[in-house]
LOTORSE-557563 format. One line per 8 residues: for each residue x, y, z of C-alpha. Coordinates in steps of 0.02 Angstrom, whole numbers. Layout:
N
X Y Z; ...
// end
This chain:
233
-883 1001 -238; -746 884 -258; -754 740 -132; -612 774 29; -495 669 105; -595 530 190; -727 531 91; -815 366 17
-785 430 -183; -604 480 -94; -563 297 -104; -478 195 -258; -528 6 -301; -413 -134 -257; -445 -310 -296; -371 -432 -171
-210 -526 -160; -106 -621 -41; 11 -757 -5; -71 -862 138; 74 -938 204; 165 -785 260; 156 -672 418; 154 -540 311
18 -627 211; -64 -461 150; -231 -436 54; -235 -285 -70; -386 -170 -26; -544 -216 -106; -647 -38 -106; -786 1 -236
-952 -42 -323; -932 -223 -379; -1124 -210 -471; -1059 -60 -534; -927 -112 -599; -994 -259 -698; -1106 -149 -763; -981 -32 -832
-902 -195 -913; -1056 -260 -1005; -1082 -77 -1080; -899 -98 -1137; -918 -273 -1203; -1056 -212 -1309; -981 -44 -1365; -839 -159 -1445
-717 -48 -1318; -565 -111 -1236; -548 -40 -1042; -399 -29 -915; -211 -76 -897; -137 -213 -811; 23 -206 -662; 100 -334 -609
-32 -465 -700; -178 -361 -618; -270 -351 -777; -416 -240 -691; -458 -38 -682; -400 61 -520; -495 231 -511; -393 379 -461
-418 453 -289; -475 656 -279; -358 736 -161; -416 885 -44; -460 1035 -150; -314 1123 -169; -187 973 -181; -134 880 -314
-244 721 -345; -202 565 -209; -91 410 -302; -211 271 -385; -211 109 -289; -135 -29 -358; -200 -205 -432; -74 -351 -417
-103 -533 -397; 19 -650 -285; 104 -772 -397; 159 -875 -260; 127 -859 -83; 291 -821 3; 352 -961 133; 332 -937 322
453 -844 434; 430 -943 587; 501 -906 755; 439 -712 706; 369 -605 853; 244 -525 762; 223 -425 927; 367 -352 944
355 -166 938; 399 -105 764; 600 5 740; 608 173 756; 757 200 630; 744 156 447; 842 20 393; 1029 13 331
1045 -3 155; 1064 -208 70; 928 -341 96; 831 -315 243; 661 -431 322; 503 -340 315; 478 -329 482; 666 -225 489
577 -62 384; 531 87 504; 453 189 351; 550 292 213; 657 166 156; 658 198 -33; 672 8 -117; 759 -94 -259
687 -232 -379; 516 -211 -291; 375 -329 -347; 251 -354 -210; 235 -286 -31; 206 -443 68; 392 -517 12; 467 -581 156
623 -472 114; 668 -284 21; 827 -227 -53; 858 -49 36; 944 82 -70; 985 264 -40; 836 377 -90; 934 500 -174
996 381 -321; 865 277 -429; 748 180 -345; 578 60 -399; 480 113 -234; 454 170 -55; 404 127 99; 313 287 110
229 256 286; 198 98 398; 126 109 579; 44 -4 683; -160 -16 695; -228 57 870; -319 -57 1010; -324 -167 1130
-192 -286 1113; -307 -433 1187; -454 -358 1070; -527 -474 936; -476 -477 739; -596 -326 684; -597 -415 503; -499 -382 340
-668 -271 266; -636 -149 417; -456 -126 427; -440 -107 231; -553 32 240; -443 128 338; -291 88 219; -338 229 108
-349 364 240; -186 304 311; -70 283 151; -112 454 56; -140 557 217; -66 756 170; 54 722 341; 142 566 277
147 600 79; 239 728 -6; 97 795 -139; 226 902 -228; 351 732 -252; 173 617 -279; 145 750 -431; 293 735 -550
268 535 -564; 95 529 -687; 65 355 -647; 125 335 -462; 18 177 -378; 12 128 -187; 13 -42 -112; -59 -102 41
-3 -238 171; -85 -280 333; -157 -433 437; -256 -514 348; -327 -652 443; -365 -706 610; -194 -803 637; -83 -663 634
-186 -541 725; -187 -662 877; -15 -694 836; 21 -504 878; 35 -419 731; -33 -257 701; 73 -172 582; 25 -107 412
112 -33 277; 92 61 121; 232 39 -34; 220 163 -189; 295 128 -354; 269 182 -532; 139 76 -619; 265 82 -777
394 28 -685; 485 189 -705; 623 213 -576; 598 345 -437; 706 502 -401; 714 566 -232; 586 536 -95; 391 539 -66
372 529 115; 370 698 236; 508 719 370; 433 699 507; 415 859 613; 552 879 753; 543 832 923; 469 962 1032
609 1043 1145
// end
């Protein structure tokens, strides 16, 4: 039986990345076997065979996800690598609840996107700012979903381990992601950003968000995120 939705062979391998400076320093997810893995690369080493592609400078293998049987197979993770950490925003709330309307089209700050916006000359998703174009022309990525992690607002940092093992859940769940859309781009990757240290947890911020893109590069047509369901009247 193929492994569901929330399953541990569910999840794709990330290898970590993030500009410390930032308070939207992010850490990509870092999910699988890492004894495994080196094993797999001494078998290749010695079988004279060349392994993975690289995005962004990752240089490493992502493993696809296995959707829920019956849907198209989940969006590989992505591996990046910060070039630079991004400066600090100071003077930032970081607890000030998150918008409720996506953001007007031009340059926006990260902490402007409600979810949906559909993105220009994307290269990482812990830059302090993103270009915001129109979904239905050509874009390089989305904002498919962001939210804000439950809990006490007083409770302590629960650690980067535990809330990047609920990225995976909360980036390719069936209610946020359009499948059908997810299935005509081959090589469509998603990116993670979230607290990742003590500082900015205490510092109020909670939010996380999850960015898809092309691994090529390709541009985008048309958007990957569900409507969200009415109101009830």
């Amino acid at each position: 039986m193929a492994p569901a939705h929330g399953d541990p062979d569910y999840v794709g391998r990330h290898r970590s990345a993030r500009g410390l400076a930032s308070p939207l320093a992010t850490r990509m997810i870092v999910i699988g076997a890492f004894v495994l893995a080196a094993v797999l690369v001494v078998a290749l080493f010695f079988a004279g065979r060349a392994a993975g592609t690289s995005w962004a400078g990752g240089g490493s293998d992502s493993d696809a996800g296995v959707a829920p049987t019956g849907t198209p197979a989940a969006p590989e993770s992505a591996v990046t690598q910060s070039a630079a950490p991004p400066a600090a925003d100071d003077g930032v709330d970081l607890a000030a609840p998150p918008p409720t309307t996506q953001a007007a089209a031009g340059v926006q700050p990260w902490r402007s996107l409600a979810g949906g916006e559909c993105l220009t000359a994307y290269s990482t998703p812990w830059a302090e700012e993103f270009t915001v174009v129109d979904c239905a022309g050509e874009h390089r990525a989305q904002l498919v979903a962001t939210g804000q992690f439950d809990g006490d607002g007083t409770a302590a940092y629960p650690g980067e381990t535990e809330l990047a093992s609920r990225m995976n859940l909360l980036c390719t769940a069936p209610a946020v992601l359009d499948y059908s859309a997810a299935a005509a781009v081959p090589d469509l990757r998603w990116q993670a950003a979230y607290p990742a240290d003590e500082e900015q947890w205490a510092a109020g911020d909670r939010r996380w968000f999850c960015f898809f893109a092309a691994e090529s590069g390709a541009p985008l047509a048309g958007s990957l995120a569900l409507a969200p369901a009415p109101a009830a009247s």
